[in-house]
C-alpha positions in Angstrom: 3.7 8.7 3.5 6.3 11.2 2.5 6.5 14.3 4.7 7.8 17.0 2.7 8.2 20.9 4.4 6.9 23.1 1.6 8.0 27.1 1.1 5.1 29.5 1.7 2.1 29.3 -1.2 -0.9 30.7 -1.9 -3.8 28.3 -1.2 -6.8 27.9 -3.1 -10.3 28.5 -1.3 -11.4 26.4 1.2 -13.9 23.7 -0.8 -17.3 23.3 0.6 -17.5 20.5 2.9 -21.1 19.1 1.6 -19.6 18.9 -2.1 -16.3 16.7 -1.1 -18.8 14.3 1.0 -20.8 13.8 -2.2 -17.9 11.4 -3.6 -17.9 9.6 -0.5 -21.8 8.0 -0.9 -20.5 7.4 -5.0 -16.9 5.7 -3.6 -18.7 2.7 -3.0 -15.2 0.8 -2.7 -17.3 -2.1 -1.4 -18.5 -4.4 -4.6 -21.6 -6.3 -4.9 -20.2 -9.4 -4.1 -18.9 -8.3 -0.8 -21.9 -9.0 1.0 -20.8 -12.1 3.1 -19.3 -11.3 6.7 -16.2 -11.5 8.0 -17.6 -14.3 10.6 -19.0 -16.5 7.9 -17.0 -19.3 7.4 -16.9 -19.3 3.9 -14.8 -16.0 3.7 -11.9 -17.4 6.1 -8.6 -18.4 5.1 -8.5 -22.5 4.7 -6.8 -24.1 7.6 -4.3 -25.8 6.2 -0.9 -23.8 5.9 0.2 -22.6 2.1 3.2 -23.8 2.8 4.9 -27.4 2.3 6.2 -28.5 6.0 8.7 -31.4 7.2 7.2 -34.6 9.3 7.8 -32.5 11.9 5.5 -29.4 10.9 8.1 -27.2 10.4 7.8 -24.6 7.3 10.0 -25.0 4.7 11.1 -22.3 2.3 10.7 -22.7 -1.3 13.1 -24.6 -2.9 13.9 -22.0 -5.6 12.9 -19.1 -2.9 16.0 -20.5 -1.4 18.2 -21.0 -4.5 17.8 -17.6 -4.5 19.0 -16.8 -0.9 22.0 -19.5 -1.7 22.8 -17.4 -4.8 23.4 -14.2 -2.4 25.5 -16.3 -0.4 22.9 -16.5 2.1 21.5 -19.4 4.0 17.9 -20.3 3.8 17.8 -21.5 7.4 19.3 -18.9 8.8 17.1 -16.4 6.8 14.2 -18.4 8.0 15.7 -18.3 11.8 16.0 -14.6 11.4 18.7 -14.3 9.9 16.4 -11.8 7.6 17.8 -9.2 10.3 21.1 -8.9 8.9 21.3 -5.8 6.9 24.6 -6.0 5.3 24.5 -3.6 2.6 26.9 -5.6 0.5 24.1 -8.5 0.5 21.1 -5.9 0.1 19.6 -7.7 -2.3 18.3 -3.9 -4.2 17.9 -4.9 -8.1 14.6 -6.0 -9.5 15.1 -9.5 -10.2 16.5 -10.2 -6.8 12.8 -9.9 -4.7 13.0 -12.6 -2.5 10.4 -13.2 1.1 9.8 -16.4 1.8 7.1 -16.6 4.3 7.6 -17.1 7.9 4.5 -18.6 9.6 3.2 -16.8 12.7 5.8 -13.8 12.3 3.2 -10.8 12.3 1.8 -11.5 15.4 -0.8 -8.9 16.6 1.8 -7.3 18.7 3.9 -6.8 15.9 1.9 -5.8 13.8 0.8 -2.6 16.6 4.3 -2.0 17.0 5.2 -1.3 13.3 6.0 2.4 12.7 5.2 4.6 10.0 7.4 4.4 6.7 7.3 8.2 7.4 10.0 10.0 5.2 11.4 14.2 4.5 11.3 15.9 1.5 13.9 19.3 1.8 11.9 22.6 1.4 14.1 22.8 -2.4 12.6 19.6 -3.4 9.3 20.7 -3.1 9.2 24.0 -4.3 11.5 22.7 -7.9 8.4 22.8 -10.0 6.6 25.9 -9.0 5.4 27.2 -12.1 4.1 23.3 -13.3 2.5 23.0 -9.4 -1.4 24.6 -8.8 -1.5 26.1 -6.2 -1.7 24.4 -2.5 -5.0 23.0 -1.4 -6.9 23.7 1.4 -6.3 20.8 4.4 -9.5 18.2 4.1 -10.3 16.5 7.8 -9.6 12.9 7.2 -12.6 11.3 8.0 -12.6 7.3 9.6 -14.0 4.9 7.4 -17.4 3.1 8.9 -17.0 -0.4 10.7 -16.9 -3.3 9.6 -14.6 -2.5 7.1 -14.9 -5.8 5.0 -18.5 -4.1 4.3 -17.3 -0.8 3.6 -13.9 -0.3 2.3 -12.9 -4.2 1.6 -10.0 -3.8 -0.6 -8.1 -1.7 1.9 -5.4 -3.0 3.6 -2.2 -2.7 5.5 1.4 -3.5 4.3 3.5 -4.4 7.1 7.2 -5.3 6.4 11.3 -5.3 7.4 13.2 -2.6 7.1 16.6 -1.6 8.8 15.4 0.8 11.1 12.7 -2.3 12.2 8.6 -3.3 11.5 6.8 -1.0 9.5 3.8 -0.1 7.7 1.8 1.3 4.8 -1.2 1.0 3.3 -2.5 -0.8 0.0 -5.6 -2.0 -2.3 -6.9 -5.8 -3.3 -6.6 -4.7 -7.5 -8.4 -6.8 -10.1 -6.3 -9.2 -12.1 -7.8 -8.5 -15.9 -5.6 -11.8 -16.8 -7.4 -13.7 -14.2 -10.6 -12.3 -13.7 -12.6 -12.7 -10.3 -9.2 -14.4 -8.7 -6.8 -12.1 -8.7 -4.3 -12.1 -5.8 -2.7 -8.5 -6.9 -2.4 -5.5 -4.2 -1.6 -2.0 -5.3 0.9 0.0 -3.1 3.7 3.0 -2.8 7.4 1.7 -4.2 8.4 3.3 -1.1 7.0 0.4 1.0 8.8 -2.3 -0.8 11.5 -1.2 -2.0 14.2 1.8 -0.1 15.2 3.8 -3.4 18.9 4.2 -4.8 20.5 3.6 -1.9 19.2 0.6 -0.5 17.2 -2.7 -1.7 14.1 -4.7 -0.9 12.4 -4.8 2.1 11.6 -8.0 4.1 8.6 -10.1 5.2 6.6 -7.9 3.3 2.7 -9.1 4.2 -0.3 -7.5 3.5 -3.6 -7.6 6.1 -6.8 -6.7 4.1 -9.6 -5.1 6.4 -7.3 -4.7 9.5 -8.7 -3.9 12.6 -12.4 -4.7 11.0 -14.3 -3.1 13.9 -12.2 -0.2 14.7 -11.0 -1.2 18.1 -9.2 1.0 20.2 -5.6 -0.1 21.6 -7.0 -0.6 24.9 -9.6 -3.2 22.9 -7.3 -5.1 21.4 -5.5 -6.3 24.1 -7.0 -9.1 24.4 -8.2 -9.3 21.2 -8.7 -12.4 18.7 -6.1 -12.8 16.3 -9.1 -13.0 13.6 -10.7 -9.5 15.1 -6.9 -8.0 14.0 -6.2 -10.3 10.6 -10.2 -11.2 9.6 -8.9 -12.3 6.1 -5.3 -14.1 7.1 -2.2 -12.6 6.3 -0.7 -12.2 2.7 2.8 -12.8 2.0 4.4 -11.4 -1.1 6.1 -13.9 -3.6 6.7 -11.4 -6.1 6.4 -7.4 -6.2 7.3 -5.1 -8.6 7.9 -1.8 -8.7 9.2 1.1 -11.2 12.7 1.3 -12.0 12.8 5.4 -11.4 12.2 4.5 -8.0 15.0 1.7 -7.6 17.3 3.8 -9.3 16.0 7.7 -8.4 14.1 6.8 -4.7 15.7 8.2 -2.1 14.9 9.5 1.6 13.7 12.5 0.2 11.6 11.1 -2.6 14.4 12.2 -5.2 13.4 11.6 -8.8 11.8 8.5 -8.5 8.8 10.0 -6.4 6.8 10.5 -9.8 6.8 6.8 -9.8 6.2 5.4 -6.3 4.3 2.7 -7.2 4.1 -0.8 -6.6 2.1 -4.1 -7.4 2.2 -7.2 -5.2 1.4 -10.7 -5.9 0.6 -12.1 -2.6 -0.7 -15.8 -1.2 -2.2 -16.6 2.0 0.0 -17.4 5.4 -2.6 -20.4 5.5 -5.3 -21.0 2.6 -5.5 -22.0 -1.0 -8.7 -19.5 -2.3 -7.4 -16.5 -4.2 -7.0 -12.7 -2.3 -10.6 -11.5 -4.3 -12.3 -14.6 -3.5 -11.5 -14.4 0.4 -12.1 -10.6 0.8 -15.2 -10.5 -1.5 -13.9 -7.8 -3.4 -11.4 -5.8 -6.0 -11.0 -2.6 -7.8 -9.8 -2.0 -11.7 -6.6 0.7 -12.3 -7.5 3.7 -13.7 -4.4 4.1 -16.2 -5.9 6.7 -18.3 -4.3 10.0 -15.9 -7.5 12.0 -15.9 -7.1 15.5 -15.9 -8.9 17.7 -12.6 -11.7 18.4 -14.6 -11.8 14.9 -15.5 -11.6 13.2 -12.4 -13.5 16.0 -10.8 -12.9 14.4 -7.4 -10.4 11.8 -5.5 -10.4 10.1 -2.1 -7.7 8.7 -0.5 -7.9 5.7 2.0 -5.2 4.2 4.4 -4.5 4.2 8.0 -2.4 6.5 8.8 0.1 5.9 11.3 2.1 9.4 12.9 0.2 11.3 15.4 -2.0 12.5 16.3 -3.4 8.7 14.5 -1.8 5.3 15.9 -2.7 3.2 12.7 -4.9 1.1 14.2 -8.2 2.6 12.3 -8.9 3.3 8.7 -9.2 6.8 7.5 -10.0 8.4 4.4 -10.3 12.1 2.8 -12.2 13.2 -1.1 -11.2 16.8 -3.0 -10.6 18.0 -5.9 -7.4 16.8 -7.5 -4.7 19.7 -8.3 -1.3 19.3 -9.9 1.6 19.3 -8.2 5.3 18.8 -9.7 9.2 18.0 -8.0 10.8 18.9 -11.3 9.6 20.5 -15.0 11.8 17.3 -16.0 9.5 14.8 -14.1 5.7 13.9 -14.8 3.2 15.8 -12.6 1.4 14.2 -9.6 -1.9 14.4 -8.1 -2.7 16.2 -5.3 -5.3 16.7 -3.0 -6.0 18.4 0.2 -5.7 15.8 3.4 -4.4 15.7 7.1 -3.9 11.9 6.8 -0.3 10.8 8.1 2.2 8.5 7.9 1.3 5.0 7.5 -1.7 5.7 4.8 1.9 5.8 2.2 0.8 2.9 -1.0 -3.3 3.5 0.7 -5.3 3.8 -2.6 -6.9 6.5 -4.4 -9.7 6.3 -5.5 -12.2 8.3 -8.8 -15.5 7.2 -9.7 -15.7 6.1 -13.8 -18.6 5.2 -15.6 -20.8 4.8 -12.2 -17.8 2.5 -10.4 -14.9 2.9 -8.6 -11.2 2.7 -9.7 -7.8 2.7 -8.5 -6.4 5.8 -10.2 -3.3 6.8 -8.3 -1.5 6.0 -4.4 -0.5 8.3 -1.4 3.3 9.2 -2.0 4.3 12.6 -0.5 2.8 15.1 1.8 3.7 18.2 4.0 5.8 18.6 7.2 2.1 20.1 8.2 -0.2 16.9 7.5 -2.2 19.0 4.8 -2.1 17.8 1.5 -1.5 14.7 0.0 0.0 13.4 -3.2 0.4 10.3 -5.9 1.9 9.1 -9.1 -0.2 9.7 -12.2 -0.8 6.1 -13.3 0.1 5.7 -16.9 1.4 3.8 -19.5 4.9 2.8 -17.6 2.4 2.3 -14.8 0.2 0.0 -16.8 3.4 -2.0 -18.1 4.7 -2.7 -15.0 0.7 -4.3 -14.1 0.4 -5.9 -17.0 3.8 -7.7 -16.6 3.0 -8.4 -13.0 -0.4 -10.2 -14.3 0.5 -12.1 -16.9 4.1 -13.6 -15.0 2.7 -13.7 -11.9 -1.1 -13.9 -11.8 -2.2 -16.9 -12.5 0.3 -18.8 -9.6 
């Protein structure tokens, strides 16, 4: 998530407690055919890798993943031997077409993974206070609340997105989405642009991977010390072989949102580290996108879900917060977000949110920006340019 440090507003009146905890029991994010456990062995990843290997076992990269490289003037090997840590801006690769991450087996170890840091970002008191007048008015803070254990039986499309970045391994948050070109196998996950991609001044992030159902049980740091790699990772890790995000944010993102913040979404396309079922068939379950942008009194309530990362959270457990949507606006120029009250940090960036339509639960926006103060929270309205962009995604990408 985005902090941002907001100038002094009125706030609207704190909600009641009883009628935000009323979406919670209808945010059944959990579908029917989740009801396998995460120890069956029919919901593990296969055992044999995704990825072609030499006589000697060793993982190859693509052959076009590393035309690609070659065409950057980069070598494959050395990418592959980390040479993924050189961040020459000159060789950044930053424009749409140039997504590249071949997967490197074994790379987000446990340890890793616990030692990623927040993609935690400032937005300047001006920034935030450019569309009074379009904004409502603040909401009150809503107590982020943690999400029952396990959480392949409660919250099953929720994930983390660990990846590269300059500054070293970080995280967000993101959602197993349905595929409608390839219904009941989709391999789609739904995240912030922020945590693939750094904005106008930078490119694409690396080893982007996304672990649905981290953590299942909830385990303290102290717990997981010794813990099973499949306690951490119950459903494998997912590489990204193809993500796409909006073109405000790769041309407008920057480390204070900037103009692109409207848009700070993102859609994966993800295969296992080891494996060959689809994401939805391993994890049990998947959400539509809401891409309709339903009004407040529309939507009537929202919940966010991540794992937020900054203190006082350490990103090891899932969290999630339901109000009433508000407004709020960087620019007149720029499309309104939505907002809601939430004390969820860094880390729960690209976690989805979530509406209830027609009696089920749909994707309808993504945490984005939030105050210096870890009050509110708020996401891109999801429309048509929104829709494109998953469309496109499905119908390249969805059926690989």
């Amino acid at each position: 998530m985005r902090s941002t440090r907001t100038s002094a507003a009125p706030r609207r009146g704190r909600r009641s407690v009883l009628a935000a905890t009323g979406l919670v029991a209808a945010l059944a994010l959990t579908a029917t055919a989740c009801d396998g456990s995460a120890d069956s062995a029919s919901d593990k990843p296969d055992a044999t890798t995704s990825q072609a290997a030499d006589g000697g076992g060793k993982v190859q990269i693509p052959a076009e993943l590393a035309g690609k490289l070659k065409e950057h003037g980069i070598d494959a090997d050395r990418w592959k031997d980390g040479g993924w840590k050189d961040w020459d801006k000159d060789k950044w690769l930053s424009d749409a077409k140039d997504f590249v991450n071949p997967v490197i087996e074994g790379l987000w170890k446990p340890d890793r993974m616990q030692s990623a840091k927040e993609a935690d970002k400032t937005v300047t008191t001006k920034d935030a206070s450019a569309g009074q007048g379009v904004s409502d008015p603040d909401p009150a803070p809503v107590r982020a609340q943690a999400e029952k254990t396990p959480y392949h039986r409660n919250a099953a499309p929720v994930g983390k997105v660990f990846f590269d970045s300059p500054d070293g391994p970080a995280v967000c948050s993101g959602t197993v989405v349905k595929d409608a070109n390839h219904p009941g196998k989709s391999n789609l996950v739904w995240t912030a642009g922020h945590c693939v991609h750094a904005g106008g001044s930078g490119g694409w992030y690396r080893n982007i991977t996304f672990v649905p159902s981290y953590n299942d049980y909830g385990k303290s740091e102290a717990e997981l010390t010794n813990a099973n790699p499949t306690e951490i990772a119950p459903y494998g890790n997912w590489w990204a072989d193809w993500a796409s995000t909006s073109n405000q944010w790769i041309q407008g993102g920057s480390e204070t949102g900037g103009e692109g913040a409207a848009y700070d979404y993102a859609v994966l396309h993800v295969k296992p580290e080891r494996g060959s079922k689809s994401l939805e068939e391993t994890v049990g379950a998947a959400l539509d996108v809401d891409f309709s942008v339903p009004s407040a009194a529309e939507a009537r309530k929202m919940g966010a879900w991540g794992y937020p990362a900054a203190p006082p959270y350490n990103g090891l457990k899932m969290f999630k917060c339901v109000d009433i949507p508000g407004r709020f606006s960087l620019s007149p120029t720029l499309p309104a977000m939505h907002r809601i009250g939430c004390t969820m940090t860094g880390g729960s960036s690209g976690g989805g949110w979530f509406r209830v339509r027609n009696g089920k639960s749909v994707l309808v926006s993504n945490t984005s920006i939030g105050p210096a103060d870890n009050s509110w929270l708020a996401g891109p309205q999801l429309g048509r340019d929104a829709e494109t962009l998953y469309q496109n995604m499905s119908k390249t990408y969805g059926g690989r």
